[in-house]
N, C-alpha and C positions, 0 to 999 in steps of 0.2 A: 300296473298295479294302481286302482284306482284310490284315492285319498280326497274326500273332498271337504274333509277342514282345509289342508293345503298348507299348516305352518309347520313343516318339519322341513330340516336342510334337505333340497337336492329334490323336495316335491315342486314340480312346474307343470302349468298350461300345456298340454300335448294331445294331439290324435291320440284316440284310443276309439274302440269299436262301437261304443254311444256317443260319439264327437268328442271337442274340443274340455277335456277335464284336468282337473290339478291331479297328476299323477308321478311316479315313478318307472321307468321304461328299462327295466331288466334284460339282457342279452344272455342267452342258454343255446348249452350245445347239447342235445340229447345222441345216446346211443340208441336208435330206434326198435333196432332188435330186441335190444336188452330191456328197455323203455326205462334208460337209467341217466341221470343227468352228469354230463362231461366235465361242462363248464358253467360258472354262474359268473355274469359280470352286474352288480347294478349302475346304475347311470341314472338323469335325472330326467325327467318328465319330458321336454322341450327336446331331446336327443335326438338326431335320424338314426334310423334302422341300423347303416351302415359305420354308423359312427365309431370307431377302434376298430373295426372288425379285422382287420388283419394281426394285429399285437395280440387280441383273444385269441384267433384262431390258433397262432405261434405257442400259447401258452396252451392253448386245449392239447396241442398237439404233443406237446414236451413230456403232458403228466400222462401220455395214455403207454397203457404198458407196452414193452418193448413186440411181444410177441401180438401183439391185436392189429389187424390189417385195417385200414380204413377203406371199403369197398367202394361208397363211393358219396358225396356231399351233395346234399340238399338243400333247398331253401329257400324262400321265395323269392317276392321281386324285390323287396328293401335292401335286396344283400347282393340285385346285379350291378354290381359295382366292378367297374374296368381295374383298378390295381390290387383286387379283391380275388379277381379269377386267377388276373398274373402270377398273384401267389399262391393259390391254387394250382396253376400250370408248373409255375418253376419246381415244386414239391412233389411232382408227379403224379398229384390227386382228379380223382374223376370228379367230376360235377354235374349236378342238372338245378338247372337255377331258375324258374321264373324272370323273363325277360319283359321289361318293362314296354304298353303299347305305344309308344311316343312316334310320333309323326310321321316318319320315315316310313317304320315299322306299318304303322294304320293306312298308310298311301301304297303298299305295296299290295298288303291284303286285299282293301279295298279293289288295287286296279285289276285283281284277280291275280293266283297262284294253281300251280299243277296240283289239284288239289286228288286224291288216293281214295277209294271208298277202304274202310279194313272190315275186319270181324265185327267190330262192337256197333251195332245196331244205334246208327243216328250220328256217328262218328267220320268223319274225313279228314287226310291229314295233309301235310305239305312241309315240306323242307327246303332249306336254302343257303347258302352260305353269305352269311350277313355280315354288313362293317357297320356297326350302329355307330354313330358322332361320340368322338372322345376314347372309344375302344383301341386299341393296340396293333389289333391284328382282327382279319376276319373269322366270324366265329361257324359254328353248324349250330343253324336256329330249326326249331321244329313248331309249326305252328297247329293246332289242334282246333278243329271247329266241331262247333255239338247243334245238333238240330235242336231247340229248344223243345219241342212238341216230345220230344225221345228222353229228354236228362228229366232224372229225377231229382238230384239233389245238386244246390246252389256252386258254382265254379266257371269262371270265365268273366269276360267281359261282353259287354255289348257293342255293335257299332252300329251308328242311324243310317248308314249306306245302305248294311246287310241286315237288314232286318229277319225274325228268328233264328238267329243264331248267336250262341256267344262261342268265345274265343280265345282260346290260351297259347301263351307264346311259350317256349323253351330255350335257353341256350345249353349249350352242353357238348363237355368235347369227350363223348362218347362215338367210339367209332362208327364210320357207317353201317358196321356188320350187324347194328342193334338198330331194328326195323325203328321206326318213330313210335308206333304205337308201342312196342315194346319200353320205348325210355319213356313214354307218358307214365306207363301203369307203375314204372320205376318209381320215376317223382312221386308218384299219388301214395304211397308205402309211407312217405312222409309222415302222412295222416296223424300216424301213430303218436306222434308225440307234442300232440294237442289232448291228448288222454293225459299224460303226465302234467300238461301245465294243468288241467281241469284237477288234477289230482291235488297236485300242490296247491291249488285253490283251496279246493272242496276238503280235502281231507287234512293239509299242513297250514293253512288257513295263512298263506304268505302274505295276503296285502295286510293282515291285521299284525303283522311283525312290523311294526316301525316304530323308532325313535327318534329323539328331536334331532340327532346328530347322524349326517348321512355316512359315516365307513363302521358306523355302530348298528345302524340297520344293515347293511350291505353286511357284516358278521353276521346277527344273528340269520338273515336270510340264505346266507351259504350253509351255515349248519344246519 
């Protein structure tokens, strides 16, 4: 939530999608089906991604009604966090998480992978059973390459190795029985509740809710 007076408690210097602004960094757990929001956490500008996310998640988890199943957790890459999944795994929840490209991960691609042609025109996939540094245990990573000439809209990264292609990683402890292309098209479902924050934008006008006092904005913003 961008703020650029910048003197209200808990507004700080942070990433945000036009770079480095005086902002507040809100954490939300969207039902995407429903396109209904779970959880609201706010936090201050300078926060990483992953920052509480497990005490949120505990707390999303506690208010959702008893009979609602939670099929299976999304997220991006700010939230692949190794004691993040563990609680994810201890709780018996699926995940598919955007896996961050960090060295290992970029040297492996690079040296080449069994890479799969599928159905979707301009799409190759490959999987692996990965121990990224600091991870717990090995995970099932899926990694997704797009012919640039073939994507039409913006996803992936790039690498100066492989030139025309960008490249999305997955982790996700969905069984093998769920082809990779299939857990990609899963994650991408995601989408959905980027319409809700535009919403909350555009139509509940959230960044313009702030007061001088940060658990007074963090109220009205949950209401």
């Amino acid at each position: 939530l961008l703020h650029e007076d910048g003197h209200q408690e808990g507004v700080k210097t942070g990433y945000t999608r036009v770079g480095l602004k005086p902002c507040l960094h809100p954490l939300l757990a969207v039902l995407e089906e429903a396109k209904l929001v779970a959880g609201f956490w706010l936090r201050p500008g300078n926060t990483s991604c992953a920052n509480n996310i497990a005490a949120f998640t505990l707390e999303v988890l506690s208010r959702l009604p008893a009979w609602l199943k939670v099929r299976v957790v999304r997220a991006d890459s700010g939230f692949c966090d190794n004691a993040w999944l563990d609680l994810l795994e201890s709780r018996g929840l699926r995940y598919i998480v955007v896996a961050r490209l960090l060295s290992p991960l970029h040297k492996l691609i690079v040296r080449g992978m069994d890479w799969q042609p599928t159905e979707a025109r301009g799409v190759t996939v490959a999987e692996i059973l990965h121990h990224e540094k600091g991870w717990s245990r090995p995970r099932r990573l899926i990694v997704v390459r797009h012919e640039i000439r073939e994507k039409k809209r913006a996803g992936g990264k790039k690498l100066i190795e492989i030139p025309g292609h960008l490249f999305q990683a997955l982790v996700t402890n969905l069984g093998d029985g769920r082809a990779p292309l299939a857990v990609w098209r899963d994650y991408n479902g995601r989408a959905g509740c980027e319409c809700v924050i535009k919403e909350l934008d555009g139509d509940f006008a959230l960044p313009k809710l702030i007061l001088s006092k940060f658990w007074a904005t963090e109220a009205a913003l949950a209401l």
